[in-house]
N, CA, C and O atoms as CSV, one atom per row, in Angstrom:
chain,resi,resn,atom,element,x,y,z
A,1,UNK,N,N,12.231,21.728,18.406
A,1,UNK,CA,C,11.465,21.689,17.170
A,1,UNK,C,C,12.250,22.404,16.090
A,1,UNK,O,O,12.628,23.537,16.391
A,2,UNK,N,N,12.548,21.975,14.954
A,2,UNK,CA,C,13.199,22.428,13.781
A,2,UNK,C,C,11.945,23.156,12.827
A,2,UNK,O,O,11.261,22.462,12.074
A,3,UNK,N,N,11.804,24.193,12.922
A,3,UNK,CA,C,10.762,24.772,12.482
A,3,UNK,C,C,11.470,25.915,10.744
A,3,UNK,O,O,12.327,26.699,10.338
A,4,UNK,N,N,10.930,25.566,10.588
A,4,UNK,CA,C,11.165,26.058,8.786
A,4,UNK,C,C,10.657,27.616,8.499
A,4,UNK,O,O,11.241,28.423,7.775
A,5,UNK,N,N,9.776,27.778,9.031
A,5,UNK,CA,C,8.957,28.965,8.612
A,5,UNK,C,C,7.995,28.633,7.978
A,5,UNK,O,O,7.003,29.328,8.198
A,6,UNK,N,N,7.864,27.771,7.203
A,6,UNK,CA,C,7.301,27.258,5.984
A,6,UNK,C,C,5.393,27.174,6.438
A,6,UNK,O,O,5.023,26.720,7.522
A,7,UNK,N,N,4.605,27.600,5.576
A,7,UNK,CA,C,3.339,27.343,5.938
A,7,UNK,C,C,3.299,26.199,6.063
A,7,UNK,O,O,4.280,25.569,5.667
A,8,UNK,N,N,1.980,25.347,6.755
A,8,UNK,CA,C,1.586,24.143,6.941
A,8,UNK,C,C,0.627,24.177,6.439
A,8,UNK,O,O,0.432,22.979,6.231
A,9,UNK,N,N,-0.559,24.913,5.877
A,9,UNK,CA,C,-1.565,24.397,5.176
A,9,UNK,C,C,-1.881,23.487,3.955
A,9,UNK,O,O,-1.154,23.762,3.001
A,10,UNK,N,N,-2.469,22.816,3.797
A,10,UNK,CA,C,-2.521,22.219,2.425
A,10,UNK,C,C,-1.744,20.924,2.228
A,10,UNK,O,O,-1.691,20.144,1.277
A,11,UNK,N,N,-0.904,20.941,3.938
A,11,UNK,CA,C,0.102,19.777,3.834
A,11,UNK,C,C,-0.823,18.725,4.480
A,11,UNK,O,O,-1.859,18.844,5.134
A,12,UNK,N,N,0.062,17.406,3.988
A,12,UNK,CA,C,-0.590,16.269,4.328
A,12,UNK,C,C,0.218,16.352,6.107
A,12,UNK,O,O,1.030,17.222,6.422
A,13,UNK,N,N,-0.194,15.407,6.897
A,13,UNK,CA,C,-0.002,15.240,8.282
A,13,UNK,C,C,1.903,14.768,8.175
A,13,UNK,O,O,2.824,15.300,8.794
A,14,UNK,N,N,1.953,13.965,7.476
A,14,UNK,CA,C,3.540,13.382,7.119
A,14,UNK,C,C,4.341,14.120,6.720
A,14,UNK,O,O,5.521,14.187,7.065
A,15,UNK,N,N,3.541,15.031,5.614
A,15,UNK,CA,C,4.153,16.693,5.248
A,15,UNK,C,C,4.854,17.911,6.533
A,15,UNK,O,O,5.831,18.658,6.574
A,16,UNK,N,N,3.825,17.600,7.361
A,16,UNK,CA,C,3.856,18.787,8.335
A,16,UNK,C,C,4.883,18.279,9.019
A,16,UNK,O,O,5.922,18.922,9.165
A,17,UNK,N,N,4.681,16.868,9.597
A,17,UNK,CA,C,6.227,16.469,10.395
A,17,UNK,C,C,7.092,16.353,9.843
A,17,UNK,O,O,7.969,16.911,10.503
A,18,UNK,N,N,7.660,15.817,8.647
A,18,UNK,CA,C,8.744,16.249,8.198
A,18,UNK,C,C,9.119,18.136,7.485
A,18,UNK,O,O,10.274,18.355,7.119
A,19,UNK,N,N,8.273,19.055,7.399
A,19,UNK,CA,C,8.625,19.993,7.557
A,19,UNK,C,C,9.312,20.669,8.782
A,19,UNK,O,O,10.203,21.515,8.705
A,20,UNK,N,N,8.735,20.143,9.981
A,20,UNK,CA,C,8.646,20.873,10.899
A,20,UNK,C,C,10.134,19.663,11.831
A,20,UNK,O,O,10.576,19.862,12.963
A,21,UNK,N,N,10.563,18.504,10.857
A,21,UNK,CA,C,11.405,17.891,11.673
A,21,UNK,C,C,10.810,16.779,12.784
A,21,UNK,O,O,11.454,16.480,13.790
A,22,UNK,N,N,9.832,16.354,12.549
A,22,UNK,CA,C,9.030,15.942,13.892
A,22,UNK,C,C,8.941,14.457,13.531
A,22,UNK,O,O,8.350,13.811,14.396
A,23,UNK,N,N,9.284,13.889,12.698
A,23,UNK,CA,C,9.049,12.644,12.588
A,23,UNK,C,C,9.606,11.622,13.616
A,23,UNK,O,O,8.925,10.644,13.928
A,24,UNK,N,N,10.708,11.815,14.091
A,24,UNK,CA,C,10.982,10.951,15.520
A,24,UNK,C,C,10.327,10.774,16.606
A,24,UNK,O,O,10.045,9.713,17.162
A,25,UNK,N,N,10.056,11.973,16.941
A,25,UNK,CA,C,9.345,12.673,18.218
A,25,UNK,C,C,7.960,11.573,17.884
A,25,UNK,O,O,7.703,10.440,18.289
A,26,UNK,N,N,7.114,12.700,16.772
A,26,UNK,CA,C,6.437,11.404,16.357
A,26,UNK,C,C,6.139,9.878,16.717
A,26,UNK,O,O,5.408,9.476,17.623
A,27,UNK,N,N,6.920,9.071,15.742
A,27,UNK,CA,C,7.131,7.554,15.763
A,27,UNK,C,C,7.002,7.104,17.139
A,27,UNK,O,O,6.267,6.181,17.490
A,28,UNK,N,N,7.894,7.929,18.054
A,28,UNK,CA,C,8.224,7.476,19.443
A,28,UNK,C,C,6.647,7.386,20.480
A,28,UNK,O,O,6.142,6.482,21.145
A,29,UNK,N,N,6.184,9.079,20.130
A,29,UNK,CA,C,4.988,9.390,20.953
A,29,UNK,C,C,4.048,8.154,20.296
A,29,UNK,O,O,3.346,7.693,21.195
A,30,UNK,N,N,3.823,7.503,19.066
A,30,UNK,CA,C,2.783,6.743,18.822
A,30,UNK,C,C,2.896,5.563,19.166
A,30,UNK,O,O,1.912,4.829,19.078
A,31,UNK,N,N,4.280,5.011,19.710
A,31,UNK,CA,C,5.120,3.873,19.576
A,31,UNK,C,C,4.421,3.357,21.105
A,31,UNK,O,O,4.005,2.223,21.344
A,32,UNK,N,N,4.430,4.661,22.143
A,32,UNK,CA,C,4.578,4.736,23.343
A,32,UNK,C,C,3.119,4.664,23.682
A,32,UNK,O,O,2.632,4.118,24.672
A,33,UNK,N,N,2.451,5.333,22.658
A,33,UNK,CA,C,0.775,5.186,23.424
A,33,UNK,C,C,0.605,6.648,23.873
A,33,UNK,O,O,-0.510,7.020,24.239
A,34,UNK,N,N,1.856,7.667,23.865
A,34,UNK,CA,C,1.856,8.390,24.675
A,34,UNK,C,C,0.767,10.245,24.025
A,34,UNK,O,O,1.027,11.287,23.423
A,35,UNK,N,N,-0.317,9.634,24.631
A,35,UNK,CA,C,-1.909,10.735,23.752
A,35,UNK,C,C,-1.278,12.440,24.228
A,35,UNK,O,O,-1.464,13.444,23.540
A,36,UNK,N,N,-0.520,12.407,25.555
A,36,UNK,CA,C,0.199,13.918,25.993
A,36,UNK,C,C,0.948,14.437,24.639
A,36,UNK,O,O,0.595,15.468,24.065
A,37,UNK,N,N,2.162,13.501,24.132
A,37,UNK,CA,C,3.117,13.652,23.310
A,37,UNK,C,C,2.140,14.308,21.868
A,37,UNK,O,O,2.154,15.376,21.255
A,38,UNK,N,N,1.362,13.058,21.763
A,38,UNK,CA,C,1.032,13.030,20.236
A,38,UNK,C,C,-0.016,14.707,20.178
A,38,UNK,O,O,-0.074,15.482,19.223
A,39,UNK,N,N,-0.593,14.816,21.285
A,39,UNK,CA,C,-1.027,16.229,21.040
A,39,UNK,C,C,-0.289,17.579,20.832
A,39,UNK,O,O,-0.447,18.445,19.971
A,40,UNK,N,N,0.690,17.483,22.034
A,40,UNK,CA,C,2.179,18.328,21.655
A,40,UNK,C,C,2.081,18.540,20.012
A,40,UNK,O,O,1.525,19.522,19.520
A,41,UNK,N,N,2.696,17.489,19.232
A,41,UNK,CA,C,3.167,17.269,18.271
A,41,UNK,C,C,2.078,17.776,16.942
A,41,UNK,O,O,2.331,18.065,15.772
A,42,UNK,N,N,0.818,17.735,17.689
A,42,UNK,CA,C,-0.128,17.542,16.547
A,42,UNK,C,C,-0.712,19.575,16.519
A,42,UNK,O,O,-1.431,20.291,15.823
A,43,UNK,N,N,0.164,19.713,17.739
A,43,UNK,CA,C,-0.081,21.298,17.588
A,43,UNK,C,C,0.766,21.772,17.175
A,43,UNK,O,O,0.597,22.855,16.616
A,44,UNK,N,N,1.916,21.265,17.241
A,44,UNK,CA,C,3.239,22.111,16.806
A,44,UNK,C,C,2.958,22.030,15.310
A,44,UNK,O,O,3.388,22.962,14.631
A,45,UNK,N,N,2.211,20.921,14.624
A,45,UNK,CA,C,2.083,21.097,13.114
A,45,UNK,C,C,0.550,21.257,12.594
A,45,UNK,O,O,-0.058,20.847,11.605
A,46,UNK,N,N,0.163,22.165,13.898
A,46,UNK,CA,C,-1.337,23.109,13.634
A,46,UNK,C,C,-2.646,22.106,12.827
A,46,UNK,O,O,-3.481,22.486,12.006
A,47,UNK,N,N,-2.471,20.940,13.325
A,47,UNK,CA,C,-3.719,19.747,12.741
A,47,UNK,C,C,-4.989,20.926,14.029
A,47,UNK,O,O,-4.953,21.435,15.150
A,48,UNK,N,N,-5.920,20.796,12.847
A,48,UNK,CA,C,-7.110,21.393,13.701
A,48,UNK,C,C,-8.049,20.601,14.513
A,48,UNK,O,O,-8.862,21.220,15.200
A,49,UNK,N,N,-8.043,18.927,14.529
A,49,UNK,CA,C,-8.991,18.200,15.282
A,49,UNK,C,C,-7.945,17.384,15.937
A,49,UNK,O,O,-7.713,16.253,15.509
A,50,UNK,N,N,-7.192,17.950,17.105
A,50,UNK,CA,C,-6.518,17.464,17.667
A,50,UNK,C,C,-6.677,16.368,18.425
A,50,UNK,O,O,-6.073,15.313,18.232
A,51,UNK,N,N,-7.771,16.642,19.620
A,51,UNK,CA,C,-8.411,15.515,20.124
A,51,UNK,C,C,-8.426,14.387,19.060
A,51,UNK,O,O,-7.628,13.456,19.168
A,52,UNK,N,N,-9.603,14.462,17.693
A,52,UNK,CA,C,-9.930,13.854,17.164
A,52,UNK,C,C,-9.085,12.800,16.860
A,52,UNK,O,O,-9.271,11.613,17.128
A,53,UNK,N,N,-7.849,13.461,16.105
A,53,UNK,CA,C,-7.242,12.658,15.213
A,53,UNK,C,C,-5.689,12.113,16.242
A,53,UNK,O,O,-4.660,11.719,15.695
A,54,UNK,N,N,-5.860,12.218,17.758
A,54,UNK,CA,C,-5.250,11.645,18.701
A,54,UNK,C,C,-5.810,10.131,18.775
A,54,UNK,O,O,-5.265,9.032,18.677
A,55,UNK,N,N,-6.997,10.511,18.968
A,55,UNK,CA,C,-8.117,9.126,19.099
A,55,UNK,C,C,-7.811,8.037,18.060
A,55,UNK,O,O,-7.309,6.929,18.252
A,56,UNK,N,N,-8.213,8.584,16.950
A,56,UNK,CA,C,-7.681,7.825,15.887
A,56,UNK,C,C,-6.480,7.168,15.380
A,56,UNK,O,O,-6.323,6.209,14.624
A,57,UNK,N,N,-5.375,8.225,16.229
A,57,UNK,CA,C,-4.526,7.126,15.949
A,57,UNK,C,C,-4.070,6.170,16.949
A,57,UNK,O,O,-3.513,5.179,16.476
A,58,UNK,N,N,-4.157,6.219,18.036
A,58,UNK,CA,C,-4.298,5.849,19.449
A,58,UNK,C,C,-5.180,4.533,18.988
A,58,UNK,O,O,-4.575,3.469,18.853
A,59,UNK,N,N,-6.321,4.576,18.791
A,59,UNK,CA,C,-6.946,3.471,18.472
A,59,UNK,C,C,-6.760,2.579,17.320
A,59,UNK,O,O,-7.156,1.414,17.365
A,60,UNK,N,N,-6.337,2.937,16.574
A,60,UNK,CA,C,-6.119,2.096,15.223
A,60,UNK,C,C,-5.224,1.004,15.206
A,60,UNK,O,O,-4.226,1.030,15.926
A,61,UNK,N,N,-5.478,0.014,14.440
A,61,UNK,CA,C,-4.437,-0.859,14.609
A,61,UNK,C,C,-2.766,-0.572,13.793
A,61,UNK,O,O,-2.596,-0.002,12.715
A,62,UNK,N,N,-1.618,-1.204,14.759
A,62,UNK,CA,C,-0.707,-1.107,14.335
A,62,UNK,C,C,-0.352,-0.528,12.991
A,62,UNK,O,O,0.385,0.423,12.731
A,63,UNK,N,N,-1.038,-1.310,12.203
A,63,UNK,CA,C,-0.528,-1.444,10.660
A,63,UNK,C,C,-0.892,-0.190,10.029
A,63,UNK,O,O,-0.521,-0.177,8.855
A,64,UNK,N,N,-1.356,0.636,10.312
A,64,UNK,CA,C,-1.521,1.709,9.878
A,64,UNK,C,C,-0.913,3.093,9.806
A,64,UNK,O,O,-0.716,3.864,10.745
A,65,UNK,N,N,-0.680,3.248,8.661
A,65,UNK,CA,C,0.193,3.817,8.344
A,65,UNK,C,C,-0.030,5.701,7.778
A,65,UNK,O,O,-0.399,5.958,6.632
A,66,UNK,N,N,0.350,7.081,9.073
A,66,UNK,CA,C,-0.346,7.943,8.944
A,66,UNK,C,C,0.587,8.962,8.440
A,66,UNK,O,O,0.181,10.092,8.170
């Protein structure tokens, strides 16, 4: 993880992974289906409804863009 120091609050979700370097990791874990990864990821950039917003993207269709 390429971690900045940088706060994460106030950032958008796209914000936080590219602060934090995570956008590959990312792409891949959503690419894959893979709900283990995307939680990893969704803690390393401190999202507070982790479950939640796993679900959501897990379920959504392709085209959507987070």
């Amino acid at each position: 993880m390429a971690s900045t120091g940088e706060p994460l609050a106030g950032m958008t979700l796209n914000e936080r992974l590219y602060a934090r370097g995570l956008f590959d990791r990312f792409d891949k874990a959503l690419a894959d289906r893979n709900r283990a990864a995307l939680r990893t990821i969704l803690i390393e950039v401190e999202v507070s409804d982790i479950d939640g917003t796993a679900d959501q993207m897990l379920n959504s269709s392709p085209e959507v863009d987070f």
